[in-house]
N, C-alpha and C positions, 0 to 999 in steps of 0.2 A: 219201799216195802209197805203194804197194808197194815192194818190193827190187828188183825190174826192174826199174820206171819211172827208179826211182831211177840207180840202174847206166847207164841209155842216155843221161839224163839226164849223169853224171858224164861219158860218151866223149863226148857231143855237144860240150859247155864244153871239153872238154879238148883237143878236134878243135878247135875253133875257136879256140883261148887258141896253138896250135901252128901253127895257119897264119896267123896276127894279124902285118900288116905290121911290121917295126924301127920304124916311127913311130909306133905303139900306145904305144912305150915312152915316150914322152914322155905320154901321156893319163893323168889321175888320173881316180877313178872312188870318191864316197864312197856310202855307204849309210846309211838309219834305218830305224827301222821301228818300230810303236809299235800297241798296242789300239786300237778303236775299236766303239763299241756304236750307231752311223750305220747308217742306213739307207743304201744304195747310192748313189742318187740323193745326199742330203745328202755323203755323202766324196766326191761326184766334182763335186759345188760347192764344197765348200772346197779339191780340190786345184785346181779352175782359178782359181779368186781366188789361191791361195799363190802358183803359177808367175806369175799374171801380174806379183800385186806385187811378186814378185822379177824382175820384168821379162824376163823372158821372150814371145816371141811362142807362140801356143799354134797344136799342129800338131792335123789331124784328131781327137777323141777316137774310143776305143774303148771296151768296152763294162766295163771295168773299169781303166781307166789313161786317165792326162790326161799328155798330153807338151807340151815347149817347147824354142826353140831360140834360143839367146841368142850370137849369135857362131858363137864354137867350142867354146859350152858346149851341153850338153844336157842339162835333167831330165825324169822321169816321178814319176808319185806313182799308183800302183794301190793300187786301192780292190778287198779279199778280203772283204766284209763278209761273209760266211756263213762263215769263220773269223775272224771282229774282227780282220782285221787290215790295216793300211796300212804300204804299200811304197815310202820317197823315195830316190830317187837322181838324182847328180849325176856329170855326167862332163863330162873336158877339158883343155886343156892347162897349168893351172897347179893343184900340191894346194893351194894356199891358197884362191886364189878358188872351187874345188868345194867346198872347206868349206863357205865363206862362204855362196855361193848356197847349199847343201844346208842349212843353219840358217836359213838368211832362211824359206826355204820352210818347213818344220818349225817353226819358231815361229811363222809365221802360221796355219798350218794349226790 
């Protein structure tokens, strides 16, 4: 990515981190992130086995991200395979159990 992209990139998050309801404040939100040397197709089969066996219901995929919505949790796991790299995160209303689901998924994976 460039220094502009980057830069519009940072006011857009920071627009949106500023208008983010008082009830945001209660959402925990964890991250991983890890190599992968998977073909597209294959990361975006092990990320919908991960979410599902962390029980998650799994939403539309896209063409590089697998989402699910467990409650008032939500995870994605994008699959960057032309940079090796895979994307988990976990968000919702308690930081323990984002953890928790965000490793359930991440060690399956």
């Amino acid at each position: 990515m460039d220094c502009a992209r980057d830069a519009i990139a940072l006011v857009v998050l920071a627009g949106s981190l500023a208008a983010a309801p008082a009830a945001a404040e209660n959402y925990a939100l964890a991250t991983k992130w890890r190599l992968t040397g998977e073909a597209q197709i294959d990361c975006l089969g092990h990320a919908d086995e991960a979410i599902r066996r962390a029980g998650f219901d799994l939403a539309e995929p896209g063409s590089q991200s697998i989402m699910g919505r467990r409650g008032d949790y939500t995870a994605a796991v994008r699959c960057v395979t032309e940079q090796r790299l895979v994307f988990f995160a976990v968000s919702g209303p308690s930081p323990g159990e984002v953890n928790r689901l965000l490793d359930a998924i991440y060690n399956v994976f």
